[in-house]
C-alpha positions in Angstrom: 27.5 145.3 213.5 30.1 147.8 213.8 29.9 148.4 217.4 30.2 144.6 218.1 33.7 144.6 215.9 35.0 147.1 217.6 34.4 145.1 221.1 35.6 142.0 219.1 39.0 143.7 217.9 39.6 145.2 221.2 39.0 141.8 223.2 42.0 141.0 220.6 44.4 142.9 221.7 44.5 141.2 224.9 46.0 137.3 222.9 49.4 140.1 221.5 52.3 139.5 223.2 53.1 143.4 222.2 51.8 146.2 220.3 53.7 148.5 218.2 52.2 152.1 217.7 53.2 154.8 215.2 54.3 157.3 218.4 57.7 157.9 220.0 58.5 158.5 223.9 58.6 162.2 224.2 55.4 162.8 222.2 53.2 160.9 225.1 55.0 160.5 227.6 52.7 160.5 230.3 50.8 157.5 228.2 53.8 155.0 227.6 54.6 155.2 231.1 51.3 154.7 232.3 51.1 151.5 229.6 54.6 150.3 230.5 53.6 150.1 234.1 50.5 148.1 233.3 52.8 145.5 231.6 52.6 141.9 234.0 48.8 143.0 234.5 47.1 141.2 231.4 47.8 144.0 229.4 50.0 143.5 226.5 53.6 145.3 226.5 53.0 148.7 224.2 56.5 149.4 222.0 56.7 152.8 220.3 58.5 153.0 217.1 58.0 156.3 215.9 57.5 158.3 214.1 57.6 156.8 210.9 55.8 158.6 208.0 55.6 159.0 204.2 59.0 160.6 202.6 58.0 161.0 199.1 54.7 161.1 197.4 52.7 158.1 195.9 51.0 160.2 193.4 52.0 162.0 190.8 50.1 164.9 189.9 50.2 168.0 188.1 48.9 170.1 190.6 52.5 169.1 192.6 54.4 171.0 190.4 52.3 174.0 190.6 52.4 174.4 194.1 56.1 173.9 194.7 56.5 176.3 191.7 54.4 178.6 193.9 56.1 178.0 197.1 59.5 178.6 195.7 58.5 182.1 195.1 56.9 182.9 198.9 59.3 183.8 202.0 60.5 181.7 204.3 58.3 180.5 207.3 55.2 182.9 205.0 53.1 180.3 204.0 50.0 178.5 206.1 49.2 175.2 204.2 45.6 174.3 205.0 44.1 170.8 204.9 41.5 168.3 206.5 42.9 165.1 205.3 41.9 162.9 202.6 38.3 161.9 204.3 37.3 165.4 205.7 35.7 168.6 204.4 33.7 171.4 206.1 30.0 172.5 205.2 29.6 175.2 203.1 28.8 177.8 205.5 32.3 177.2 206.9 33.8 177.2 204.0 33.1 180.4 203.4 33.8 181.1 206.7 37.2 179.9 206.4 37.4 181.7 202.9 36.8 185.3 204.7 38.9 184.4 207.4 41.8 183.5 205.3 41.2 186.8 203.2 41.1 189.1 206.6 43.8 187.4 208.0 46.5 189.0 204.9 48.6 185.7 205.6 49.7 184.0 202.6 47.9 180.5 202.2 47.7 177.0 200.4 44.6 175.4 200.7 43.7 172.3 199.7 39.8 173.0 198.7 36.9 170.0 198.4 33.3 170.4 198.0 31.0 170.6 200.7 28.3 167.6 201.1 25.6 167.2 203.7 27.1 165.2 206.2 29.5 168.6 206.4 32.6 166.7 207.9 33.2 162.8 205.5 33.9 163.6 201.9 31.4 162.3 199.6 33.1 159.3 197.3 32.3 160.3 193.4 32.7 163.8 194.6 35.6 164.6 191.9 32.7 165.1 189.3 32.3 168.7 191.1 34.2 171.7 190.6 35.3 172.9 194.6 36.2 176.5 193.4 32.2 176.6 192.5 32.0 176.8 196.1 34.1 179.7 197.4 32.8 182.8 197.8 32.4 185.6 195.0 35.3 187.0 193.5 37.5 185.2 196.3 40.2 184.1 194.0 40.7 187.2 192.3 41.2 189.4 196.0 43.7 186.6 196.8 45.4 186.3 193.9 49.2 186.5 194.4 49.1 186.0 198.1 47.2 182.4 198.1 46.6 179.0 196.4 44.0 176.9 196.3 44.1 173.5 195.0 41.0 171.3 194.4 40.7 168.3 195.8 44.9 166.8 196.5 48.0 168.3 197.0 51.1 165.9 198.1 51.1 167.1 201.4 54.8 166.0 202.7 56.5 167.5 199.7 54.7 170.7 200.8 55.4 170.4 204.8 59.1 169.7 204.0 59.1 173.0 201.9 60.7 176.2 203.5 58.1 178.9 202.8 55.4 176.4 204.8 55.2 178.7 208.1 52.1 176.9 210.1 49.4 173.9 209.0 45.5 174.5 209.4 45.1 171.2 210.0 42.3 168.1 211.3 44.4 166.9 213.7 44.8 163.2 212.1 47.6 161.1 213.1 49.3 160.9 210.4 49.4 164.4 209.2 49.9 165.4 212.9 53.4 163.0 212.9 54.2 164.8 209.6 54.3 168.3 211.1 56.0 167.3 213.8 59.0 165.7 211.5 59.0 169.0 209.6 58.1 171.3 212.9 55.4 173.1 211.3 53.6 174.5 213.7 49.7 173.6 214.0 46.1 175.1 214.3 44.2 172.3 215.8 40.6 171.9 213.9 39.7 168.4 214.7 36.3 167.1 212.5 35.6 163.3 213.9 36.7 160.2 215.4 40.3 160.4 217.5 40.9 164.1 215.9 39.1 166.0 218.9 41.5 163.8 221.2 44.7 164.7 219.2 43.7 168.0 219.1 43.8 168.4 223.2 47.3 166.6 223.3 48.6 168.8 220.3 47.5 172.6 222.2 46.9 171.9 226.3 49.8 169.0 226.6 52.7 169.8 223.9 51.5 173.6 223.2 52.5 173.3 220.3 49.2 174.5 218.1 46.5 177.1 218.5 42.4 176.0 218.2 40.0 178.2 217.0 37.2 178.9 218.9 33.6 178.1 217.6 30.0 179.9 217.9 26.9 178.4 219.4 26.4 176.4 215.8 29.5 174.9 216.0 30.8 177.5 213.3 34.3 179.3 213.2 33.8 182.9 212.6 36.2 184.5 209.9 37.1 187.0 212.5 38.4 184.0 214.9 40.1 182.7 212.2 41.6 185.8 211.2 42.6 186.2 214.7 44.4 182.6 215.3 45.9 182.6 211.8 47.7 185.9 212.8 48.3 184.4 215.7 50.6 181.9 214.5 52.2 183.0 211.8 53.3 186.9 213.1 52.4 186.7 216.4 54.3 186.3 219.9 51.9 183.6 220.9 53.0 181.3 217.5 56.8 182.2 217.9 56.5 180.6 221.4 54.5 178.0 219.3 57.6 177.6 216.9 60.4 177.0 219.5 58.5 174.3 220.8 57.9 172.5 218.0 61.4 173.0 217.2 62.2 171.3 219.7 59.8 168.6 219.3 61.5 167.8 216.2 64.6 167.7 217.3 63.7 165.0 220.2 61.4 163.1 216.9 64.7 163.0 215.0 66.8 161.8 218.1 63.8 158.8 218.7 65.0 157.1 215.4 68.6 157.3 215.8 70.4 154.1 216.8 70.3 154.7 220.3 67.0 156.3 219.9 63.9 155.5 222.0 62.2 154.4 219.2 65.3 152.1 217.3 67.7 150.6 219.5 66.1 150.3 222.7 62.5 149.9 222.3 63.1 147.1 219.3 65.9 145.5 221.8 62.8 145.1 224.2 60.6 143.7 221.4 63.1 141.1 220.4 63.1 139.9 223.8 59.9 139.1 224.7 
């Protein structure tokens, strides 16, 4: 049933007389000019309007307060927020992976913590009836106490991006989160779980360089010593300063896409109103 909606939906998109997609010009721009010269060929005209994403948070929630509270207290650029969406989780052997890792790394951290579950990657639904700190390793919080966070289950993520002490994002690689680091220029380690993650993640380190991926083992584990490594890496390293300037950069030209002469305003909603 699935598969034969998604060949329905995509037959579909061939009846629009355009497309709008949440993306701006210099982000892909290899792809929009590979769509644009497609245009007169059957193929639909493809308008990006980008990037538009969330300013303020939808849900209020006492954990907000707490880590803001805590943020305010860190140093600037000192802070590696980590999070796999509101769908994705890891399995518990990379959890505590990830737990040692972010221990040996001696990088400050906020990390938004769920429970494992058995498909290791898709949160379970009803899942809020666990405790997620049940699930770190022994006597984790207590060694990190001071130097990290974790918060169980949500955090409003673009309060936190937008916050000065955020120096780097551990993050799934899903669109939208991966538009909202790019607004704030936080730079990014790529760790893509499913569907069009793996995908972003490529665009996000080989095309923009502007992220670092973590290499996994033979079981399709990251080690705590890789993750060590790449967290380093980003944060303190010469490899994430390089990191930094480009997605500095990348910010400014997301910024300039929504002006009124912007690729992503004036021009490219001229073209729309057109057609």
């Amino acid at each position: 049933m699935i598969h034969n909606n998604f060949f329905e939906g995509n037959e579909r998109f061939y009846l629009a007389d355009g497309i709008l997609v949440n993306n701006f010009f210099e982000m892909e721009e290899e792809t929009i000019r590979a769509l644009q010269q497609e245009e007169g060929r059957g193929i639909p005209s493809v308008y990006a309007i980008g990037p538009l994403v969330q300013k303020e948070s939808c849900n209020d929630q006492g954990s907000d307060t707490e880590c803001l509270r805590w943020l305010d207290k860190q140093q600037h650029n000192s802070v590696l927020y980590v999070s796999f969406g509101s769908g994705g989780t890891l399995s518990q052997d990379q959890i505590n992976e990830l737990a040692w890792g972010l221990e040996l790394s001696g990088q400050r951290f906020l990390w938004v913590l769920r429970p494992p579950n058995k498909f290791g990657i898709i949160a379970d639904i009803g899942a809020k009836n666990e405790d997620p700190f049940e699930f770190l390793p022994n006597g984790f919080l207590k060694r990190t106490q001071g130097r990290g966070l974790v918060v169980p289950y949500w955090a409003s993520q673009v309060q936190i991006l937008a916050h000065g002490a955020i120096g780097g994002f551990l993050c799934h690689c899903g669109w939208n989160s991966t538009l909202e680091s790019v607004v704030y220029g936080i730079p990014l380690i790529a760790w893509p779980l499913f569907a069009e993650q793996k995908m972003n993640a490529v665009l996000l380190t080989d095309g923009l360089k502007v992220a670092l991926r973590a290499k996994v083992n033979e079981k399709g584990i990251v080690e705590r010593e890789e993750i060590g490594r790449v967290i380093k890496n980003l944060l303190v390293g010469q490899e994430g300063e390089g990191i930094r300037q480009r997605m500095k950069k990348l910010k400014g030209a997301a910024a300039d896409a929504l002006k009124d002469d912007g690729s992503s305003s004036t021009m490219t909603l001229t073209q729309l109103a057109l057609k």
